[in-house]
Each structure stands twice: as structure tokens, then as C-alpha cells.
C-alpha positions as CSV (number, residue, x, y, z in Angstrom):
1,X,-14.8,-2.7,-109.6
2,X,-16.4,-6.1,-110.7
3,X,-18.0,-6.0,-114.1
4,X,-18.5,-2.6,-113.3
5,X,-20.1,-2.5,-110.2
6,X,-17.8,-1.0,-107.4
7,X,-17.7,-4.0,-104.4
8,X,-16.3,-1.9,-100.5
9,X,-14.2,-3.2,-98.4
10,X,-16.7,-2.2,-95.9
11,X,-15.0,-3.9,-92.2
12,X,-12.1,-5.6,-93.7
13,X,-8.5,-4.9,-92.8
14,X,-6.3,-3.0,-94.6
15,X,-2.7,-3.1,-95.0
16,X,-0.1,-0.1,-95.6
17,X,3.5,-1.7,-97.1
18,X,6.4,0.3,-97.6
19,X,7.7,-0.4,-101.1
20,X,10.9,-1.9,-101.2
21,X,12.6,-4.1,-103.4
22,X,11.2,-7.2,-101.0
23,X,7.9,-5.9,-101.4
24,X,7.4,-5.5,-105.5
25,X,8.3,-8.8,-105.7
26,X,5.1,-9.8,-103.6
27,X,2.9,-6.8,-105.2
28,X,3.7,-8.6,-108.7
29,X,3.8,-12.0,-108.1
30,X,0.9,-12.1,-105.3
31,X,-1.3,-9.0,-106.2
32,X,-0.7,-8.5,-110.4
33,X,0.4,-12.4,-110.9
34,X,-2.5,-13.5,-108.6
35,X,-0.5,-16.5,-107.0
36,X,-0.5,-17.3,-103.2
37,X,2.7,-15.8,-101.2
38,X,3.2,-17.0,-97.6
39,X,2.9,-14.3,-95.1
40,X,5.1,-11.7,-95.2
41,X,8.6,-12.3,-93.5
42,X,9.1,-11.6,-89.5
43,X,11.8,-8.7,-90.5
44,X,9.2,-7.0,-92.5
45,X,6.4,-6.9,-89.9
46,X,7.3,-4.1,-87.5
47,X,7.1,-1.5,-91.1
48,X,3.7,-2.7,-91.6
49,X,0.4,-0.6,-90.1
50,X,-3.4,-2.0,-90.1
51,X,-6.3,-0.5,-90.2
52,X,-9.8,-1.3,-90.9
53,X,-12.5,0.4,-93.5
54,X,-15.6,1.5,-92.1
55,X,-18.8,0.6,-93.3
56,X,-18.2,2.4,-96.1
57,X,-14.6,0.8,-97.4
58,X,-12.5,4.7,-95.8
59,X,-9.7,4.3,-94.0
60,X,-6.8,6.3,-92.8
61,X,-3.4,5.8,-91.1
62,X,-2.4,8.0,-89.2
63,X,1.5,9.0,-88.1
64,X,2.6,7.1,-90.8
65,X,6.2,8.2,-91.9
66,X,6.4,10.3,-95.5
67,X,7.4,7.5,-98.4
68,X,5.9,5.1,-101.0
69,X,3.6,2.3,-99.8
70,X,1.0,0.0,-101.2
71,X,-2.2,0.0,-99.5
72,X,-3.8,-3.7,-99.9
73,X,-7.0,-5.3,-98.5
74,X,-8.7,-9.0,-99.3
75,X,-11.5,-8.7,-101.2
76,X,-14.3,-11.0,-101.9
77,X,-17.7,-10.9,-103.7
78,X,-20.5,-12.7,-105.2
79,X,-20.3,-13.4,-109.0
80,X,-23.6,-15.2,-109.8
81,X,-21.9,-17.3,-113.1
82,X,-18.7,-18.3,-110.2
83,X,-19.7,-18.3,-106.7
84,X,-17.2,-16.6,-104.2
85,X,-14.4,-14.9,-106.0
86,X,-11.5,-13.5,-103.7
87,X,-8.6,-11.3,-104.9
88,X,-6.0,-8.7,-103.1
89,X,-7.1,-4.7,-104.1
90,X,-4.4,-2.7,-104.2
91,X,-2.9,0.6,-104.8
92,X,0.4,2.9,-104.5
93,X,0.6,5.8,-102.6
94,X,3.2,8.8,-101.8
95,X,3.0,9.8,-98.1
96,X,4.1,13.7,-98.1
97,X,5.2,14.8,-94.2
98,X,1.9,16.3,-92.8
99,X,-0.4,15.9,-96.0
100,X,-3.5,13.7,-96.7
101,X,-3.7,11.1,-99.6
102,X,-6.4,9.6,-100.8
103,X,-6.1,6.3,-103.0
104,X,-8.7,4.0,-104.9
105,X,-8.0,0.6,-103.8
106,X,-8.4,-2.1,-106.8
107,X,-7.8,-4.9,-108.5
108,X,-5.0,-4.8,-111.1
């Protein structure tokens, strides 16, 4: 949400991150601390999935192996006093062997 109005991530691509100790160091300095990190290292790449939200902002993995993962997409929007703004949503999830979750992707 924006200044209380909920903004989708309606067609954008969405990221699921295992958490690891590599990985909270780029959920707080990139996502909480809001500073630019380089792509994510090569080694890390094969662990990552993508999807994209439908025209509503859903998405789903599917497959994905039980554990703990961030779920992150780039978001952008209009803010009439600042233009453009951009910022990473983000959110934690617990994947349990054969169930659902459902997360709310935002901004911390």
C-alpha cells in the first residue's frame, strides 16, 4: 500500500529466494535499507524461481521445495507530489510439503 491505496503488481515478475544467511543480508540492506545491491551472485541463481502476477498481482510457484523464502517483486507507482517512485515489495513465507501459502507482498 501507498498512502493507503493498495498499488498490484499486475504483469510484473516475481521472485521466490530461499532465505539464507547470503540472502538476509540483501533482504535488509536492499529491500528494508532501500539501497541498490548488484544482482544476485551466479551460485545463488539455480535456487531462485520466477514467475509473473496476472492482471490482478496472484501468483503461484509451483514444485517448489518445503522451506523459508522471500517472495519479492519491483514495484512502481505514480505519486502525484514525486513523480515515479520505485521500491522492492516483499514478504516471508514457510513452504510446507504439499500445502498452499498465501502471502501479502509489501513494502517494509
Amino acid at each position: 500500500e501507498k498512502d493507503g491505496k493498495t498499488v498490484y503488481a499486475a504483469g510484473n515478475e516475481v521472485i521466490l529466494i530461499p532465505v539464507t544467511d547470503y540472502t538476509r543480508e540483501w533482504y535488509q540492506v536492499g529491500v528494508v535499507g532501500g539501497k541498490v545491491v548488484d544482482r544476485f551472485d551466479s551460485q545463488i541463481g539455480k535456487y531462485l524461481r520466477f514467475t509473473r502476477a496476472d492482471a490482478a498481482g496472484k501468483f503461484e510457484f509451483r514444485n517448489a521445495p518445503a522451506g523459508q523464502y522471500y517472495v519479492a517483486t519491483d514495484m512502481s507507482w505514480m505519486d502525484p507530489a514525486h513523480g515515479i517512485q520505485h521500491a522492492t515489495a516483499c514478504a516471508t513465507v514457510f513452504l510446507e510439503e504439499g500445502k498452499i501459502a498465501e502471502a501479502k507482498v509489501t513494502r517494509p
